[in-house]
N, C-alpha and C positions, 0 to 999 in steps of 0.2 A: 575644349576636349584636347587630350594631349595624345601623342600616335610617340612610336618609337621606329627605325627602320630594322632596328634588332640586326647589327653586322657581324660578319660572321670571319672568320681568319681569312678566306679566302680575298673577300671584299678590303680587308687591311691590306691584303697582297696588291691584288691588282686594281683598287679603288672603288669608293661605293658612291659613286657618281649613276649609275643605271638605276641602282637600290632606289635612291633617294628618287629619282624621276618618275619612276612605277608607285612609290609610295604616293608621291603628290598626286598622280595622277587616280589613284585609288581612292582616296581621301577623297578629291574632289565630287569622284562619281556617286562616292555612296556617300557623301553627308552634306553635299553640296554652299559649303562654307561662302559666308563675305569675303573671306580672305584664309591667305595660310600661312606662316610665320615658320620661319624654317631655322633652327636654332641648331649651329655648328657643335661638336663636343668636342673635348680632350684627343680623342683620337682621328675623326676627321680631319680636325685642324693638321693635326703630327703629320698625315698622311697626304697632305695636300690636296684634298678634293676641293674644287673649285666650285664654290655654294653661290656665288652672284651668276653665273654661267647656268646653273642648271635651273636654279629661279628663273632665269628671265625665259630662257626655253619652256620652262610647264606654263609660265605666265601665259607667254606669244601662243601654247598648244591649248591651255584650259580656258581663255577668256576673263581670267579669276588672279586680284594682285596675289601673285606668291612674295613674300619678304622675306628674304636673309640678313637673320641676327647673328653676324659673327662674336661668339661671346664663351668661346671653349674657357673652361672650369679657371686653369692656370693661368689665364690674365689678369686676375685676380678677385677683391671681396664682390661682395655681393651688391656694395652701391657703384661697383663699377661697372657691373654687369647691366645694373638698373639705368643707368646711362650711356652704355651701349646701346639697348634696347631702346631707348630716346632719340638716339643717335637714327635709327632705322626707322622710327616714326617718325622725325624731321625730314629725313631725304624718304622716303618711299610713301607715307601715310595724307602726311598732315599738309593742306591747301591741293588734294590731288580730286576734291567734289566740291559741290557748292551747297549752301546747305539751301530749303524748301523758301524759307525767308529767316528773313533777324529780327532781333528789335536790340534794344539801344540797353536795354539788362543783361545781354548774352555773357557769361564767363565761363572760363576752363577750371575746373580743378584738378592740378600738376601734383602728383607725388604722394596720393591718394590712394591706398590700395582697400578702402571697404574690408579692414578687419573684422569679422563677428559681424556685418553687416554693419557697421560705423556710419556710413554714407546713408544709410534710408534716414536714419534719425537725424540729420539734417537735411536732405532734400525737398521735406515739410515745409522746414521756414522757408526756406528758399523760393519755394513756389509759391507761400503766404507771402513773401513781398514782393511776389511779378519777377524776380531775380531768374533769368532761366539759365540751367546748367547746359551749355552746347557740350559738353564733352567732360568725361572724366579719365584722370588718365594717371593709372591705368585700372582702377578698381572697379569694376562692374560697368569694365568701358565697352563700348560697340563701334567696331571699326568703321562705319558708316561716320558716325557721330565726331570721333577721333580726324576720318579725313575732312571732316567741316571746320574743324578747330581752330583755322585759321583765320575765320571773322569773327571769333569773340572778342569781348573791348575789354577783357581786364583777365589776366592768368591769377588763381590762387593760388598760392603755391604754400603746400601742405609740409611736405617732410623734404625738405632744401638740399638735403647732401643727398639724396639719389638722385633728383631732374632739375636740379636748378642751371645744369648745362642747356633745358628744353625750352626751360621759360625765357632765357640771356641768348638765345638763338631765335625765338619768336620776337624778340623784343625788335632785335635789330631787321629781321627778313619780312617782319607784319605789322611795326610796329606798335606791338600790344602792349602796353605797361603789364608789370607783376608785384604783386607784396607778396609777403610769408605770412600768415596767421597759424594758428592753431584752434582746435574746435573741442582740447580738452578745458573745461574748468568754465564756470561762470562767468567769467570778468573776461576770458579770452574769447569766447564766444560771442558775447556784446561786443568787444571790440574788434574783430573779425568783421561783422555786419556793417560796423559802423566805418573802418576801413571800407569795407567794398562799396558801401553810398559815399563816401568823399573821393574814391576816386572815381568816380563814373559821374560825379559832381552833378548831381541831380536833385534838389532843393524835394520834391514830392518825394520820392524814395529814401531821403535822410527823414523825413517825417515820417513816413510808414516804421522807419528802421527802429525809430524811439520810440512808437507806441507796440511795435511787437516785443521787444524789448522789457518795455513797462508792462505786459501782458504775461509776458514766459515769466519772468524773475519774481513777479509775484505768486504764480501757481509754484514755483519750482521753491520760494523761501519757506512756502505752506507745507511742500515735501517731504525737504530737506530738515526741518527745524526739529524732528525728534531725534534724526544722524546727528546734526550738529553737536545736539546736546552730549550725546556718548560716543561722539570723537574729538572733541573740543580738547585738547591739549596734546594730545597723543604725536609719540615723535616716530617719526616714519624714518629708515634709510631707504634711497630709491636706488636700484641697479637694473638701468636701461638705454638706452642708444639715442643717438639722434635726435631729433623734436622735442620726443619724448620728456627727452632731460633734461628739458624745463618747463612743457608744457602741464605735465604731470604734477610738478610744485606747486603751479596756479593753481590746479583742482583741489590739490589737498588744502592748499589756503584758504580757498572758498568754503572749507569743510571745518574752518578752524583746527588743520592738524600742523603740527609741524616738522620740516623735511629737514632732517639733521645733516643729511648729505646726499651727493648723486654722484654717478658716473658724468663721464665727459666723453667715456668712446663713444664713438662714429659721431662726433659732434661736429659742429664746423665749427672756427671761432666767432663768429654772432652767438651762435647758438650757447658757445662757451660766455661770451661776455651777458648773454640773457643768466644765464646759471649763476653768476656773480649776482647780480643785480637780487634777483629773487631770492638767493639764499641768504645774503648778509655778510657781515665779517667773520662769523664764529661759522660757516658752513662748509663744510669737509667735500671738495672737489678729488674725485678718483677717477685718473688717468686708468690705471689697469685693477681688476677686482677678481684675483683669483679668491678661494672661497677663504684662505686664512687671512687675508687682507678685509675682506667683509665681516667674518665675526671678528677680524680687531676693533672695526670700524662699531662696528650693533654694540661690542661692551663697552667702549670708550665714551659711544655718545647716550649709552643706557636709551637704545630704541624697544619701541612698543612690538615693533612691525617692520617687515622687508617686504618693500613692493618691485621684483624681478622679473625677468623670464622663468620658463619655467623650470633650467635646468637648475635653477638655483635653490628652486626648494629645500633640498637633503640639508643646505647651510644655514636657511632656516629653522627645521626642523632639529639641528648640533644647537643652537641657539636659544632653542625653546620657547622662539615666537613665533609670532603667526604672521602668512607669507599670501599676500596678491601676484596673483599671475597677471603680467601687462603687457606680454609682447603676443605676435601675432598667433602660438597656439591657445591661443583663449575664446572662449563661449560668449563673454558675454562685453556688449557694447558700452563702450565710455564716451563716446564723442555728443556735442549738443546739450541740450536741455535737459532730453528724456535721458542719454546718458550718464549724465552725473547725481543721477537719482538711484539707477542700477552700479554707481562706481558707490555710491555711501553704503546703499545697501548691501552689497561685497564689502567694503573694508570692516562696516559694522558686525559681519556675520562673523569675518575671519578672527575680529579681535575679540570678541566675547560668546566664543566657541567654548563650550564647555573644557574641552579638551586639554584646554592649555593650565589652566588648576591643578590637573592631573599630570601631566608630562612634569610640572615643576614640581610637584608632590617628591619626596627623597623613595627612591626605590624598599618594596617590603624588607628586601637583604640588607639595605645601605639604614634600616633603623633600627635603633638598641634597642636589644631585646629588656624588656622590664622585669 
């Protein structure tokens, strides 16, 4: 739940240090939180109200962690904001409980925000291999869960350029080891699983992990196999961020389509040298992709499909192909097993949508009259 203190010129003048105390303390009474997160803005910051000072006093008054995330708008993007916000979970959250017990499965998932509900659809296997998630962080996390996080034996680490400051600070203060996997595409999915059994080096769990494995991909080839068939060559440009912009390639490839190019913003360079690797020699890497740069790109490499966010649509639509929504305002789940069943069946609907016959059809005015 999110609150605002709603400031008013007065409080810019003489400071909304009171504001902000009467709010927490109101918050606490009527909704009686785990915790409270206290998130600085634009104009707090300007004005200097002191946000560690008044946390720690509602803290010492309400019996309840208050945490101040100093993270006003102008310090910049959004993955810096996401690592501030790590930043306050490192010092304020995380090794501040003990959890009920462990076992020798326990892992974190870092950098995980449960798009569309992404996370249910693996938490399944997960619990079909005794694997237990102590914490997710931050998607559908529970600050309970999150301050135990610090006796888990292995950090995943989901999307690397917004918390992999979290997981290279747990490494060294808990010594927890971390990998990066991803949980878009068949092939990265297995190898996710099979990562997380070799490093927890547990001889029964790498066995479990190849016969779960041999169980999903078999239901999942049974699936997939009439997608396959009518997206089997189909050339996709992808325009998306981060992980994404390569984990995305693996799905399509599992799907027999092919990715004629991708973005590289908000990528790291792993993330860049993954996008070499997966695309080839002939694969079109975009630094920046404003919308005349992307239909150069869709008619150069004569694509089927644009898989973007969803402001990108309108450039699809200039384009007259047909366009997957993949960032986070979207409906419907890609990640796992069960998701790459709902990602064919979205690519297959968008591409052989009636619609698009018609949109390439030459306008009634634009045909000789006979």
């Amino acid at each position: 739940m999110g609150f605002t203190t709603d400031l008013t010129e007065n409080d810019v003048i003489f400071g909304g240090e009171k504001r902000l105390y009467k709010a927490i303390l109101e918050v606490k009474e009527r909704y009686n939180p785990a915790a409270v997160f206290v998130y600085s803005t634009c104009v707090t910051a300007l004005i200097g109200d002191d946000l560690d000072a008044v946390c720690q006093k509602a803290a010492e008054k309400t019996g309840t962690p208050i945490i101040p995330v100093n993270s006003p708008g102008f310090i910049g993007s959004k993955n810096l904001g996401n690592r501030v916000g790590g930043e306050s979970l490192l010092e304020y959250v995380v090794g501040t409980r003990e959890p009920e017990y462990t076992t020798p499965y326990d892992i974190n998932l870092i950098g995980e925000y449960n798009i569309a509900g992404e996370l249910w659809g693996v938490l399944p296997i997960f619990k079909k291999l005794g694997i237990r998630v102590l914490a997710q962080i931050t998607g559908d996390g529970r600050y309970n869960d999150i301050a135990c996080s610090h006796r888990a034996k292995l950090n995943v680490m989901i999307c690397s350029k917004a918390l992999i400051n979290m997981a290279r600070k747990m490494e060294e203060r808990y010594g927890i080891p971390y990998i990066e996997e991803s949980f878009y595409g068949v092939a990265d999915m297995n190898r996710c699983l099979r990562n997380i059994a070799a490093k927890i080096g547990d001889a029964n769990l790498q066995q479990r992990v190849e016969q779960v494995i041999q169980e999903e991909t078999a239901q999942l080839d049974a699936a997939l196999a009439p997608y396959r068939a009518r997206l089997k060559g189909k050339r996709v440009v992808l325009y998306t961020g981060g992980v994404k912009s390569w984990s995305i390639i693996s799905a399509a490839k599992d799907l027999g389509m092919e990715v004629c190019a991708t973005s590289t913003k908000k990528s790291t360079e792993e993330d860049k040298a993954r996008i070499k690797e997966l695309l080839g020699q002939d694969g079109i890497m975009m630094e920046k992709g404003n919308a005349q740069e992307l239909l150069r790109v869709i008619a150069q490499t004569k694509a089927d499909m644009l898989i973007a966010g969803g402001r990108n649509q309108y450039t699809a639509l200039k384009a007259k192909i047909p366009f997957l929504d993949i960032n986070q305002e979207r409906h419907h789940s890609y990640a796992g097993y069960v998701g790459m069943v709902e990602m064919a069946r979205e690519l297959e609907e968008a591409l052989y949508s009636p619609v698009w016959a018609q949109v390439r059809k030459p306008a009634p005015w634009d045909m000789e009259v006979s």
